[in-house]
VMD Tcl script that builds the backbone (N, CA, C; Angstrom):
set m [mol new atoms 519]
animate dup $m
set s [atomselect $m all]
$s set {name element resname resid chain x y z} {
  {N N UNK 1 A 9.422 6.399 -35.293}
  {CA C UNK 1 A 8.904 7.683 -34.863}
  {C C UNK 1 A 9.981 8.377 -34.034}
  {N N UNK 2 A 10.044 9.828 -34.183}
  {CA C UNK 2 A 11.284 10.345 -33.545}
  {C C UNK 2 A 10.974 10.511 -32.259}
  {N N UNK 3 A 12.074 10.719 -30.918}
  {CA C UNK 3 A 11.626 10.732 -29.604}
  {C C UNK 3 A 11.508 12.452 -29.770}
  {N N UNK 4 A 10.596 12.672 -28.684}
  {CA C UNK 4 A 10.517 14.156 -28.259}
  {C C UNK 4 A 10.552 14.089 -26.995}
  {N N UNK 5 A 10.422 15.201 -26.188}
  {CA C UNK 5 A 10.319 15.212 -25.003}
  {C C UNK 5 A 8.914 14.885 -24.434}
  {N N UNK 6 A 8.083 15.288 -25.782}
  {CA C UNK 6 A 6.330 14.476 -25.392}
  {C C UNK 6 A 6.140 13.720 -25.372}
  {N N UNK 7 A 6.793 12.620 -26.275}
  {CA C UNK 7 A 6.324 11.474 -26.760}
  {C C UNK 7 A 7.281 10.223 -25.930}
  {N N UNK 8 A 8.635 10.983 -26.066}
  {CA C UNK 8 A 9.017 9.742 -25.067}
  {C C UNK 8 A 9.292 8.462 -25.733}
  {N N UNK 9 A 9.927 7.334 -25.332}
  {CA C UNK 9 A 10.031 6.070 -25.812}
  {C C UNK 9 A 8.830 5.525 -25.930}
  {N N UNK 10 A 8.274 4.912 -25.195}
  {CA C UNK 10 A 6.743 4.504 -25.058}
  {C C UNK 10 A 5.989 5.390 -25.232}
  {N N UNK 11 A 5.744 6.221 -25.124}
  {CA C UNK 11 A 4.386 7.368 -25.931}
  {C C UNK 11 A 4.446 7.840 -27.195}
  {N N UNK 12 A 3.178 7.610 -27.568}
  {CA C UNK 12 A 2.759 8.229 -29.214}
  {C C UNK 12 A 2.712 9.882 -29.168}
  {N N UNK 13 A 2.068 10.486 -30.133}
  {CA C UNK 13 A 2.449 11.523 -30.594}
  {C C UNK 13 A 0.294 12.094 -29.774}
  {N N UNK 14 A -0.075 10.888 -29.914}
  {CA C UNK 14 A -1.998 10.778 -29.101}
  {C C UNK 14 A -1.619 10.991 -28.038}
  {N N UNK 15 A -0.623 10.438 -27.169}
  {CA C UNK 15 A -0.419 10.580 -25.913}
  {C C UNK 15 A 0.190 11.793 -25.421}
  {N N UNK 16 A 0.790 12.965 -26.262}
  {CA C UNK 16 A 1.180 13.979 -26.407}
  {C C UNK 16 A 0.829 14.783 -25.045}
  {N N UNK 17 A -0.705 14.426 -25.098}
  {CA C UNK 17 A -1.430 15.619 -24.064}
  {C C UNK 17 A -1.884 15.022 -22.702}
  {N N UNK 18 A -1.347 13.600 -22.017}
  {CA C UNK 18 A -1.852 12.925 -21.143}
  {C C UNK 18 A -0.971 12.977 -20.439}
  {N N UNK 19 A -1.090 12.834 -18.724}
  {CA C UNK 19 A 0.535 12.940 -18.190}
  {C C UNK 19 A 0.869 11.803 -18.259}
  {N N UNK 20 A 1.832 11.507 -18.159}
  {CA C UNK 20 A 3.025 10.545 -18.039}
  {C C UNK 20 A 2.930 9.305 -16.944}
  {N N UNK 21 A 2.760 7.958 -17.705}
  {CA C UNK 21 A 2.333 6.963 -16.536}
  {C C UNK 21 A 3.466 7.159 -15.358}
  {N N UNK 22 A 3.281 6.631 -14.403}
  {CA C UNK 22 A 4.401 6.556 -13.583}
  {C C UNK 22 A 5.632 5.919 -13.766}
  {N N UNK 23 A 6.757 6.055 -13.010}
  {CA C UNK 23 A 8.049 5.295 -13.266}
  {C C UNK 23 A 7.766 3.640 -12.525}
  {N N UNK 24 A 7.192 3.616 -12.401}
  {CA C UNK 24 A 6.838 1.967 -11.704}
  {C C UNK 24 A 5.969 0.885 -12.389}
  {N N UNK 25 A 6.186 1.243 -13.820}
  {CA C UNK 25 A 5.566 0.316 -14.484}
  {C C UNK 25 A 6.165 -1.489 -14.457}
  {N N UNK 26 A 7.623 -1.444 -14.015}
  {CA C UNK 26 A 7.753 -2.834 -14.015}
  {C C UNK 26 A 7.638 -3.387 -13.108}
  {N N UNK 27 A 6.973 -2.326 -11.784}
  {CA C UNK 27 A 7.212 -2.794 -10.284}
  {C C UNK 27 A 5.797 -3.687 -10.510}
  {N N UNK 28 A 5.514 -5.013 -9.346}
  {CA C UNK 28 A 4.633 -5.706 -9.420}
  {C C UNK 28 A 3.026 -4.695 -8.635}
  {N N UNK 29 A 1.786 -4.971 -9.309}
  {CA C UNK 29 A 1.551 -4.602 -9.140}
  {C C UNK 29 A 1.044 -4.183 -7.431}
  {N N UNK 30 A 1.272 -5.461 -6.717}
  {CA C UNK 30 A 1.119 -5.317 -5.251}
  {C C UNK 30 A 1.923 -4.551 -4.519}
  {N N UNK 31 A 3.424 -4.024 -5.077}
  {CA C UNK 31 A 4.159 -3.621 -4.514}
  {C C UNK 31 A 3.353 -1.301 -4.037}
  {N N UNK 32 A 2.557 -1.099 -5.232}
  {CA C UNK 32 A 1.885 -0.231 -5.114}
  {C C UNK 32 A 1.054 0.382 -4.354}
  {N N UNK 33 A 0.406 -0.907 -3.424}
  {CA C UNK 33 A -0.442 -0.611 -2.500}
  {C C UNK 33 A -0.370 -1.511 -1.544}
  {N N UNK 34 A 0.708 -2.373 -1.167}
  {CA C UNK 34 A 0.781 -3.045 -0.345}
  {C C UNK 34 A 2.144 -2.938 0.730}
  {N N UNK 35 A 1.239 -2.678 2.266}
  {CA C UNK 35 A 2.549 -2.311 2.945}
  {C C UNK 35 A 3.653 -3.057 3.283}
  {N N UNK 36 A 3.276 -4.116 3.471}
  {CA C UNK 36 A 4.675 -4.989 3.197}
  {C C UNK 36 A 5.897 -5.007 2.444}
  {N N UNK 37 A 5.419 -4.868 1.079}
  {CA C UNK 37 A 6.794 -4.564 -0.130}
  {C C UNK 37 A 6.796 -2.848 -0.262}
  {N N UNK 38 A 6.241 -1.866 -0.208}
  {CA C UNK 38 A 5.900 -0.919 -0.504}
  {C C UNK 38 A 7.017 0.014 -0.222}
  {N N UNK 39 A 7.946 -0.088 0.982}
  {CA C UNK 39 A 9.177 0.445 1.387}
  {C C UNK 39 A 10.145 -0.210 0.833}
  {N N UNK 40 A 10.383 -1.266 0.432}
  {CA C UNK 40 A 11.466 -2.294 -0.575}
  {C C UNK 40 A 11.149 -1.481 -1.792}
  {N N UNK 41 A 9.855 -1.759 -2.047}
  {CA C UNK 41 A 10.411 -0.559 -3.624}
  {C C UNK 41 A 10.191 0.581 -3.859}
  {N N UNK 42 A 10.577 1.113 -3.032}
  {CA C UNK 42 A 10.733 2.498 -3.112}
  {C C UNK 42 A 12.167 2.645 -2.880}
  {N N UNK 43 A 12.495 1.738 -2.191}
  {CA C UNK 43 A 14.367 1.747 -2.104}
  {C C UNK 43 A 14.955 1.157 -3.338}
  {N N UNK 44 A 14.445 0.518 -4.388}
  {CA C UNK 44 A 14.645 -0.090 -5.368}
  {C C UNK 44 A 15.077 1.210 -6.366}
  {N N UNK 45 A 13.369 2.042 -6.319}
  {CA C UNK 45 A 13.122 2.791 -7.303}
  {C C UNK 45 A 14.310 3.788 -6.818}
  {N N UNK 46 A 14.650 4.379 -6.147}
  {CA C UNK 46 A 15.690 5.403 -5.474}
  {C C UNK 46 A 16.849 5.096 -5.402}
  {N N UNK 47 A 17.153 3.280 -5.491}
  {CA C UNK 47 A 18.256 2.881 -5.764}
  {C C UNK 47 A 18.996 3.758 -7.406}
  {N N UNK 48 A 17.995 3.034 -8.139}
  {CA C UNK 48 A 18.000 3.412 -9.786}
  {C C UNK 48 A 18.210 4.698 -9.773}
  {N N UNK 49 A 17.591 5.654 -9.105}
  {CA C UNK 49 A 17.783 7.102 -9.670}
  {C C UNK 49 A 18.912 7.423 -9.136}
  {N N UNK 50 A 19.600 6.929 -7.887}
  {CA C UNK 50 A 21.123 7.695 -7.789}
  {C C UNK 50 A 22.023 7.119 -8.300}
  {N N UNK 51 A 21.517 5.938 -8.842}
  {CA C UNK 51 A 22.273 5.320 -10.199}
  {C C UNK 51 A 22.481 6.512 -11.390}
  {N N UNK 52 A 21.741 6.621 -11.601}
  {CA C UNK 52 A 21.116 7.358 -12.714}
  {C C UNK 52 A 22.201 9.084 -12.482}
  {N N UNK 53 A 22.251 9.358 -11.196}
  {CA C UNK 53 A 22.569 10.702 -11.030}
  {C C UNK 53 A 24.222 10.358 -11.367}
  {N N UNK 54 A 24.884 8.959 -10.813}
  {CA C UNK 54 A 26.103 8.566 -10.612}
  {C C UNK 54 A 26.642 8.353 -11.974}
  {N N UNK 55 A 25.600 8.306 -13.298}
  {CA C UNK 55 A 26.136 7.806 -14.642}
  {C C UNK 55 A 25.680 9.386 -15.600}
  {N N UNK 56 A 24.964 10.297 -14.949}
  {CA C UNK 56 A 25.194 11.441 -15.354}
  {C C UNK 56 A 26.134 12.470 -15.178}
  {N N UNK 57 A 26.473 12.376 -13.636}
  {CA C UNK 57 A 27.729 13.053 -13.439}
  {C C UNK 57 A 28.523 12.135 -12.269}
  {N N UNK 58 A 29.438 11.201 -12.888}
  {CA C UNK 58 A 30.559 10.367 -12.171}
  {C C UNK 58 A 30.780 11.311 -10.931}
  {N N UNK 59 A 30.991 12.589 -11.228}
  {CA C UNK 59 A 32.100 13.243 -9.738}
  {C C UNK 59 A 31.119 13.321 -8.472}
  {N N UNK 60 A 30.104 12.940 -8.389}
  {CA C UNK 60 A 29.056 12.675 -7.155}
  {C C UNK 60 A 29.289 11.492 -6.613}
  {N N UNK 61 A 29.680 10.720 -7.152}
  {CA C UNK 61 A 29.679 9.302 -6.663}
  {C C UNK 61 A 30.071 8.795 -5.042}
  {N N UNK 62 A 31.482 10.107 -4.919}
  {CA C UNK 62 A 31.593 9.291 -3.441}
  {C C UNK 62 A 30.568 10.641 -2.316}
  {N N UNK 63 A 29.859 11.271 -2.678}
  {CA C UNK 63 A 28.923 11.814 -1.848}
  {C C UNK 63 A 27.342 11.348 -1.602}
  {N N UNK 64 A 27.848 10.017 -2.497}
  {CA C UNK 64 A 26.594 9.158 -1.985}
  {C C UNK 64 A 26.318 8.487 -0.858}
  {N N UNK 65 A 25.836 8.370 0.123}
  {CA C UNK 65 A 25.810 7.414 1.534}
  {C C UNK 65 A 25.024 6.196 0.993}
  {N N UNK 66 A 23.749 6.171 0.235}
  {CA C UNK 66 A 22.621 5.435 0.189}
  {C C UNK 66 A 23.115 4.733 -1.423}
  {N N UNK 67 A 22.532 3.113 -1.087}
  {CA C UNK 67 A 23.188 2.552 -2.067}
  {C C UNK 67 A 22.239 3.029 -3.780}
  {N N UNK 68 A 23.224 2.419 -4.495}
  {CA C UNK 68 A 22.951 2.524 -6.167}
  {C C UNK 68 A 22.783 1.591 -6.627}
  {N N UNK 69 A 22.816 0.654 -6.126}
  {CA C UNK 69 A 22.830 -0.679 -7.488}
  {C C UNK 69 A 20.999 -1.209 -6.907}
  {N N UNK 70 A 20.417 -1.659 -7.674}
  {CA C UNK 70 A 19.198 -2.037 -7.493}
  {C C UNK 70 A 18.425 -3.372 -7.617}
  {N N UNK 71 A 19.859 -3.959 -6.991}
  {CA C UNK 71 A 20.028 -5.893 -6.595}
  {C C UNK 71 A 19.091 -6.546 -5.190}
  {N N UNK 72 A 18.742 -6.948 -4.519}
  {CA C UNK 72 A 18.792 -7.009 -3.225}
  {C C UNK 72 A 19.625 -6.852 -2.540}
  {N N UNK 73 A 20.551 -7.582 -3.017}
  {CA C UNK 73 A 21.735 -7.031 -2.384}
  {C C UNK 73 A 21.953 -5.771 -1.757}
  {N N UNK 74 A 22.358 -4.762 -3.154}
  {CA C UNK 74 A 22.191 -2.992 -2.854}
  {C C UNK 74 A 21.261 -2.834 -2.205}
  {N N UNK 75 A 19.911 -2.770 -2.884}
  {CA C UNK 75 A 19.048 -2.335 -1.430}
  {C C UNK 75 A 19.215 -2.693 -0.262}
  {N N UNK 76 A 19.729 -4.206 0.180}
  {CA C UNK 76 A 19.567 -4.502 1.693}
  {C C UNK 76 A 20.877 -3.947 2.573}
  {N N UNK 77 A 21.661 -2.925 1.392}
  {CA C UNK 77 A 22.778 -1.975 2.297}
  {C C UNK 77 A 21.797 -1.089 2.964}
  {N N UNK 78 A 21.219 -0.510 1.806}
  {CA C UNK 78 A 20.076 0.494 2.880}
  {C C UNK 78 A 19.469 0.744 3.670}
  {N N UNK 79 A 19.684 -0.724 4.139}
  {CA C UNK 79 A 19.257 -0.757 5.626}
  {C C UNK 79 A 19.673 -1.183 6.485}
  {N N UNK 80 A 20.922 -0.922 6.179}
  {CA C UNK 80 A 22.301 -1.509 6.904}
  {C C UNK 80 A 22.617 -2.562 6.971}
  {N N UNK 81 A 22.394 -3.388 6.579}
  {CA C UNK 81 A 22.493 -4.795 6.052}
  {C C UNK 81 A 22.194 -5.831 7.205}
  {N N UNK 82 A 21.247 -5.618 7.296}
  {CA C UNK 82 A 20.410 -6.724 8.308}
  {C C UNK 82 A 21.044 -8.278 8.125}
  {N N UNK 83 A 21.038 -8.607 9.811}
  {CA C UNK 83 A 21.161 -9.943 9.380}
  {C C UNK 83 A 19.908 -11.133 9.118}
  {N N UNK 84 A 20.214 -12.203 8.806}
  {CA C UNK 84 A 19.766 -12.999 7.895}
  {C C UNK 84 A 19.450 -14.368 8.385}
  {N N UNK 85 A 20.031 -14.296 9.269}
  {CA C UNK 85 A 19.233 -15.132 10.454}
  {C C UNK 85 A 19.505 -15.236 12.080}
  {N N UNK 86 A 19.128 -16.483 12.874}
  {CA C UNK 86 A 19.232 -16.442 13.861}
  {C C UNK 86 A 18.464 -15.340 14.669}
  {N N UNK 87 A 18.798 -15.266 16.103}
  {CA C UNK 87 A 17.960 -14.370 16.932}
  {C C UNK 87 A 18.249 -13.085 16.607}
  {N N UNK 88 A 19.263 -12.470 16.123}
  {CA C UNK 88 A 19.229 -11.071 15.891}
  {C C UNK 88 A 18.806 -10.690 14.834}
  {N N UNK 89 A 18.192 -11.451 13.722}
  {CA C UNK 89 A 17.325 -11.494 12.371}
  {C C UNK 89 A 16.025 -11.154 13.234}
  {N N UNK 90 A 15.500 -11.926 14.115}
  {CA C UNK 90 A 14.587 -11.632 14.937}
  {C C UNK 90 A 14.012 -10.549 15.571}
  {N N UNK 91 A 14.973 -10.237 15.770}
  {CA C UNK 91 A 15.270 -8.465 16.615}
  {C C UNK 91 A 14.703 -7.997 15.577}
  {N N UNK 92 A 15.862 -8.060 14.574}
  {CA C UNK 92 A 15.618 -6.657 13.594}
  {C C UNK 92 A 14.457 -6.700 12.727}
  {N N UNK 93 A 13.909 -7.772 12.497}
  {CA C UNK 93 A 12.499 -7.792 11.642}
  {C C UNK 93 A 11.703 -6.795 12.921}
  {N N UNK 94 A 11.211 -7.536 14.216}
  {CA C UNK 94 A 10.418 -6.821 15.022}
  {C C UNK 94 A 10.611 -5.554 15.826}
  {N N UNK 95 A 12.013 -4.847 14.963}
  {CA C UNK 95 A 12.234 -3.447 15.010}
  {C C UNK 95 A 11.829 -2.813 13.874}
  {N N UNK 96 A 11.418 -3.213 12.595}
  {CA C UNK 96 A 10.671 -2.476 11.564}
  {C C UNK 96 A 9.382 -2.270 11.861}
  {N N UNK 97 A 8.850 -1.556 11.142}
  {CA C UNK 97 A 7.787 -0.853 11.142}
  {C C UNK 97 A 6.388 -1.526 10.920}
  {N N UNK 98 A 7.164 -2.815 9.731}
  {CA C UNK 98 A 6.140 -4.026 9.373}
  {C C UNK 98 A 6.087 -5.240 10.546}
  {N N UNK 99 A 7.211 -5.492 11.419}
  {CA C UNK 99 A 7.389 -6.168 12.313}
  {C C UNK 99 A 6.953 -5.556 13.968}
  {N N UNK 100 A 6.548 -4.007 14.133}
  {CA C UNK 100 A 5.901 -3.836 14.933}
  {C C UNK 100 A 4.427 -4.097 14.888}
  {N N UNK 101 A 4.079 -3.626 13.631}
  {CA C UNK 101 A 2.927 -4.063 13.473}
  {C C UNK 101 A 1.971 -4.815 13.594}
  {N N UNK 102 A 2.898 -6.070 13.072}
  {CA C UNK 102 A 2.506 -7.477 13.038}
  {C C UNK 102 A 2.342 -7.747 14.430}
  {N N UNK 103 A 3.730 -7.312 15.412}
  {CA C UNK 103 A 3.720 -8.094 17.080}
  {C C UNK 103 A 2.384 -7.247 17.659}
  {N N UNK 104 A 2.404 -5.872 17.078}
  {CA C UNK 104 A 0.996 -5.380 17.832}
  {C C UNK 104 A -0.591 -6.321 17.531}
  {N N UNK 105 A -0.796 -6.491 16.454}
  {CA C UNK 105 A -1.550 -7.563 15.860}
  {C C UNK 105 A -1.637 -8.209 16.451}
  {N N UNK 106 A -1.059 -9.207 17.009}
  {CA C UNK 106 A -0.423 -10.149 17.333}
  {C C UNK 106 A -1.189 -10.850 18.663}
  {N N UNK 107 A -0.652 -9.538 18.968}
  {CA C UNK 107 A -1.053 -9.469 20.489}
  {C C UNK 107 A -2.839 -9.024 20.866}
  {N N UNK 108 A -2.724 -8.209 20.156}
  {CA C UNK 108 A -4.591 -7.711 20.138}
  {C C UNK 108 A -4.951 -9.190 20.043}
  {N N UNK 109 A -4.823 -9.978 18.674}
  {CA C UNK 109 A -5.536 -11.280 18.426}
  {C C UNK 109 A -5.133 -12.032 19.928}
  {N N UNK 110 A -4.614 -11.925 20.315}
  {CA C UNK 110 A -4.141 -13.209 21.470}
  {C C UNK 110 A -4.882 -12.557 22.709}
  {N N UNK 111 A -5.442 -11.525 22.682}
  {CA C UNK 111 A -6.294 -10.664 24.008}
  {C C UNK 111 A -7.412 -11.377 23.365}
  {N N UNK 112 A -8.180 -10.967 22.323}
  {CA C UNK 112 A -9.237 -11.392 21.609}
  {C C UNK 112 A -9.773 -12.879 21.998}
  {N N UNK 113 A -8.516 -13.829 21.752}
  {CA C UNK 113 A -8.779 -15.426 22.204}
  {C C UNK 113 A -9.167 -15.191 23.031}
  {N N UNK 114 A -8.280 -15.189 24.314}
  {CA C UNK 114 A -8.276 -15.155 25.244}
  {C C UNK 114 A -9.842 -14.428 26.428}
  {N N UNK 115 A -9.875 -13.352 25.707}
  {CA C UNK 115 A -11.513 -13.090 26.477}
  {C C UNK 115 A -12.523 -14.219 25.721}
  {N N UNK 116 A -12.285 -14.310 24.717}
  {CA C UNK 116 A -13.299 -15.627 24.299}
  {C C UNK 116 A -13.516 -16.756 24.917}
  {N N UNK 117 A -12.438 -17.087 25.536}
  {CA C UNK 117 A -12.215 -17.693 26.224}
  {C C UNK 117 A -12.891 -18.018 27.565}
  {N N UNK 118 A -12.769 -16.270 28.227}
  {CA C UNK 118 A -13.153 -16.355 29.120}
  {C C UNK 118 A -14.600 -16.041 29.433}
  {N N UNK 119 A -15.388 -15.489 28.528}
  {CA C UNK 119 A -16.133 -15.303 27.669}
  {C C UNK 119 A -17.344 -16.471 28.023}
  {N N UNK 120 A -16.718 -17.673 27.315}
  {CA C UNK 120 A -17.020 -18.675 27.260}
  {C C UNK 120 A -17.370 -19.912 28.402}
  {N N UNK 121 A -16.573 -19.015 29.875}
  {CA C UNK 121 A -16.558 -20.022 30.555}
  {C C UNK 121 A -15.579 -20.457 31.031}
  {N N UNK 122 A -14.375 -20.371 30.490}
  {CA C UNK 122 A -13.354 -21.083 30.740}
  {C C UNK 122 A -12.113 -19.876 32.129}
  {N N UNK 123 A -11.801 -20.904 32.738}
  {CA C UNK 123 A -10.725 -20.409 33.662}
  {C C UNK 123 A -10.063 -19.370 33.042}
  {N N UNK 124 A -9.045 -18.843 33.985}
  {CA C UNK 124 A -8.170 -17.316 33.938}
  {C C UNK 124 A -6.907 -18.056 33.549}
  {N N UNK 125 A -6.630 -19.358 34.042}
  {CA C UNK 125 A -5.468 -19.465 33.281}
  {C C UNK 125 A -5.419 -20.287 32.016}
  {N N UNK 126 A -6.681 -21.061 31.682}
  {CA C UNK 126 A -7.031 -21.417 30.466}
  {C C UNK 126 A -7.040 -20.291 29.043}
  {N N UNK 127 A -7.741 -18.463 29.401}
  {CA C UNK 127 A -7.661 -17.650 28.970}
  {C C UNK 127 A -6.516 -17.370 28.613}
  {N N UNK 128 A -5.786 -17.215 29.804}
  {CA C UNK 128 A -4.154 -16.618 28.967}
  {C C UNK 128 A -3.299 -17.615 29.117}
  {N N UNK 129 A -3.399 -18.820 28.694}
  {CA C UNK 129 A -2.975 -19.894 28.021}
  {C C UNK 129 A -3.411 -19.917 26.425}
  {N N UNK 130 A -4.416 -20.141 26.031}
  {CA C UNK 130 A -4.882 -20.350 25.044}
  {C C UNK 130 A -4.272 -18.766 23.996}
  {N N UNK 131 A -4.813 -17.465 24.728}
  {CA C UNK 131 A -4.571 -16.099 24.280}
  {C C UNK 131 A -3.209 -16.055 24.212}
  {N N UNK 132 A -1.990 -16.454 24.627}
  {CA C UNK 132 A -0.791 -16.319 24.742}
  {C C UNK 132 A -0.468 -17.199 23.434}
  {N N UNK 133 A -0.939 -18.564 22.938}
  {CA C UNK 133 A -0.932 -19.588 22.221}
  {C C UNK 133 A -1.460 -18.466 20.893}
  {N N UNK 134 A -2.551 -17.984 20.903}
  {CA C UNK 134 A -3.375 -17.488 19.902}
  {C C UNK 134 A -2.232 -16.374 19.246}
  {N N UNK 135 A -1.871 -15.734 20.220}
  {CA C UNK 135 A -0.860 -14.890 20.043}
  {C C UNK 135 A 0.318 -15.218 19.052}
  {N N UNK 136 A 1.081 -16.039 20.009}
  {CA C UNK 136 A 1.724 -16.897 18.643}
  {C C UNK 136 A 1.669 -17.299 17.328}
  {N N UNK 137 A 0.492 -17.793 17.301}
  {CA C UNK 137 A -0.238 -18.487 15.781}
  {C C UNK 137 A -0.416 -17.205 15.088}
  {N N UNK 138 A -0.681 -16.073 15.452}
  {CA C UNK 138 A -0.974 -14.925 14.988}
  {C C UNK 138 A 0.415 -14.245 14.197}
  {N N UNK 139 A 1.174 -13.858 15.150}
  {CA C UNK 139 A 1.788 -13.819 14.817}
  {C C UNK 139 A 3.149 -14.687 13.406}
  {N N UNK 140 A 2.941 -15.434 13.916}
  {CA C UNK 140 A 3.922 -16.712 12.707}
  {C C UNK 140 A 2.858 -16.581 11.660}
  {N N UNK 141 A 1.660 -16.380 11.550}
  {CA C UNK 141 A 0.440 -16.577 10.239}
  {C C UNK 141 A 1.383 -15.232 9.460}
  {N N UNK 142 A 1.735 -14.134 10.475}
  {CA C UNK 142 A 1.076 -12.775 9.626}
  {C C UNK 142 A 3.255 -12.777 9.414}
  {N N UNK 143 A 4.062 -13.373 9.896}
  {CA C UNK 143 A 5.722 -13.382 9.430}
  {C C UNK 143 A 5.569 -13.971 8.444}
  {N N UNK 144 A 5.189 -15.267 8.474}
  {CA C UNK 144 A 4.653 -16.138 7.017}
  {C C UNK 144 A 4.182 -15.621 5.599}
  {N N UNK 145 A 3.313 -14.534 6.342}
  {CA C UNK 145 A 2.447 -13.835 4.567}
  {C C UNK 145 A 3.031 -12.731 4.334}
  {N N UNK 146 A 3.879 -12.162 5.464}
  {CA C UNK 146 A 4.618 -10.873 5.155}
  {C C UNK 146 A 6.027 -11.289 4.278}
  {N N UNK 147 A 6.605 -12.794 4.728}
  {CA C UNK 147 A 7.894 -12.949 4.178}
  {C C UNK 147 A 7.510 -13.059 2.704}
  {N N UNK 148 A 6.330 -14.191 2.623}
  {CA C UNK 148 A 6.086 -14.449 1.011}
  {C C UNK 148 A 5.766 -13.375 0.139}
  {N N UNK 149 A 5.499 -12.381 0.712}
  {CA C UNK 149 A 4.767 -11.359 -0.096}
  {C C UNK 149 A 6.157 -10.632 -0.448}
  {N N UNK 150 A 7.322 -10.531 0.201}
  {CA C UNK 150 A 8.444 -9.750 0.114}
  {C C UNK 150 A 9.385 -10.399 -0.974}
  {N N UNK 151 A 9.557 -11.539 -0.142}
  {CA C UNK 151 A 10.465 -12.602 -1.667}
  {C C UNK 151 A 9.521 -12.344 -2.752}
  {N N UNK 152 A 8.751 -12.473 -3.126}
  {CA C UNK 152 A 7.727 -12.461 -4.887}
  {C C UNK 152 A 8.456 -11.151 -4.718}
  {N N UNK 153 A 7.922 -9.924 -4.356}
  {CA C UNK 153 A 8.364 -8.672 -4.530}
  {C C UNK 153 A 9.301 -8.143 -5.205}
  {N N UNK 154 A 10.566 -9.203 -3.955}
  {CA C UNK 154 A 12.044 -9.163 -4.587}
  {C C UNK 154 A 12.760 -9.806 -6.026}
  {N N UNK 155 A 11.683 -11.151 -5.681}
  {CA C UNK 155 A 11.628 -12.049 -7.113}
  {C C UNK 155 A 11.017 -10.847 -9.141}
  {N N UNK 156 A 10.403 -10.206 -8.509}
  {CA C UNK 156 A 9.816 -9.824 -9.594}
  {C C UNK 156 A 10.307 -8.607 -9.962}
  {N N UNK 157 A 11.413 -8.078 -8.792}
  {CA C UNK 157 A 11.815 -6.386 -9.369}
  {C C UNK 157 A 12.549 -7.319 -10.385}
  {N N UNK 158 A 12.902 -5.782 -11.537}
  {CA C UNK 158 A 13.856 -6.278 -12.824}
  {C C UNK 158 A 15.363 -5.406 -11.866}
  {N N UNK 159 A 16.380 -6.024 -12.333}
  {CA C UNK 159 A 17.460 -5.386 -12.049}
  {C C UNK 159 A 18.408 -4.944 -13.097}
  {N N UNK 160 A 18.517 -3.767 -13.306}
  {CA C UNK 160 A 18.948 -3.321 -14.016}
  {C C UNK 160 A 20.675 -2.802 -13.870}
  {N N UNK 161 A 20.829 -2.625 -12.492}
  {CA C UNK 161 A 22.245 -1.804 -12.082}
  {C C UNK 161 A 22.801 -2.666 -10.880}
  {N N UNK 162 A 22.923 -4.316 -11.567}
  {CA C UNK 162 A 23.314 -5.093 -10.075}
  {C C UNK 162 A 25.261 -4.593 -9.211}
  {N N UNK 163 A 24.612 -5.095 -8.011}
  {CA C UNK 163 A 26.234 -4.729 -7.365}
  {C C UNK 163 A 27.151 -5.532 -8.082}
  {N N UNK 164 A 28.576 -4.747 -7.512}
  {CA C UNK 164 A 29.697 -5.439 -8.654}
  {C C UNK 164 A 29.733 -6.951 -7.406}
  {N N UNK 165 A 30.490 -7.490 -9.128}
  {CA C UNK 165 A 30.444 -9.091 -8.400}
  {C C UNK 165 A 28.885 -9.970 -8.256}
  {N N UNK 166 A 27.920 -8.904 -8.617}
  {CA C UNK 166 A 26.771 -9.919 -7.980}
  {C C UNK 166 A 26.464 -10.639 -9.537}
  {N N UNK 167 A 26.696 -12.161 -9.489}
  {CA C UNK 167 A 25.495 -12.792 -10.419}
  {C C UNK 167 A 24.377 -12.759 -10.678}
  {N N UNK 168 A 24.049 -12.470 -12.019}
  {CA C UNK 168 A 22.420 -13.012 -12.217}
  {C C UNK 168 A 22.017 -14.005 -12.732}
  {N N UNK 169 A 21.340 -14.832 -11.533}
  {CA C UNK 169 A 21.313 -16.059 -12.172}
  {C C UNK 169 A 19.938 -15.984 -12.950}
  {N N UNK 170 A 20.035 -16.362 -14.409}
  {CA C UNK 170 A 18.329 -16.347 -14.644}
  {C C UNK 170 A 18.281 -15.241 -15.355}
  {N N UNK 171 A 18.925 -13.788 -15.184}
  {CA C UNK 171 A 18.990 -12.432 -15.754}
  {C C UNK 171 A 19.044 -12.514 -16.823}
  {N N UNK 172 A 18.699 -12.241 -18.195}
  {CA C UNK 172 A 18.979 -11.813 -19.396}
  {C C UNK 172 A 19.728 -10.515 -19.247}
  {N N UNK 173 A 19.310 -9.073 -18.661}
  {CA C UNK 173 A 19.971 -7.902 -18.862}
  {C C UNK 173 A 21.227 -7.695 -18.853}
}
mol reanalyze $m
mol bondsrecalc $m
mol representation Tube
mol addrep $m
């Protein structure tokens, strides 16, 4: 069937009159409504398109600031390339937006114990013993489900425009 501008690669000639699914059909589907990955792919998807602008017209290329290749790698320029561990990995997770969150969380739950606590009967420093403890657990529960949810994320984008030098291990493309 010939392409048109209606029909498109994937659309029939039926689909003519329907709009156009979105460009995020290979993104997973959690990445759509879930805030955790939800800023990763959108840097993914934006990676690709100034890809896209850089293989339509080469002479833009060095007026790009924001990366192009749509590796982890590339994306994790975009955010200046965070480090990767140790205490200043630390920092910088609980300077994002998902990592304030979480410490605010965090902390509500560890007030929460803690009047239960007291609530219950128990001493003022049993309260913010236990609430300080609760706090913790709270926190490490919600780094825990935020990291796993990000690796799958990262695991499941397709990469299409990896950085130079980067292997794919596993890649067919």
């Amino acid at each position: 069937m010939p392409e048109t501008p209606e029909t498109g690669p994937s659309r029939t000639p039926r689909d003519a009159g329907k709009p156009a699914e979105p460009a995020v059909a290979d993104q997973p589907a959690t990445s759509l409504n879930d805030p955790r990955v939800n800023d990763f792919a959108a840097m993914h998807g934006m990676s690709r398109i100034r890809h896209g602008y850089t293989q339509i017209a080469p002479v833009l290329m060095p007026y790009f600031t924001s990366p192009i290749h749509d590796d982890v790698r590339g994306i994790m320029v975009g955010y200046g390339n965070p480090p990767e561990s140790g205490p200043a990995a630390v920092v910088y997770v609980l300077s994002t937006s998902l990592g304030m969150v979480g410490l605010i969380a965090s902390m509500v739950g560890g007030v929460f114990v803690g009047v239960v606590v007291l609530v219950l009967g128990g001493s003022t420093t049993l309260g913010f013993a236990v609430g300080a403890i609760g706090a913790v657990a709270t926190l490490v529960a919600l780094s825990w489900w935020a990291a796993r949810a990000i690796r799958t994320t990262q695991a499941a984008l397709s990469v299409m425009f990896p950085s130079p030098g980067e292997e794919q291990a596993g890649d067919d493309q």
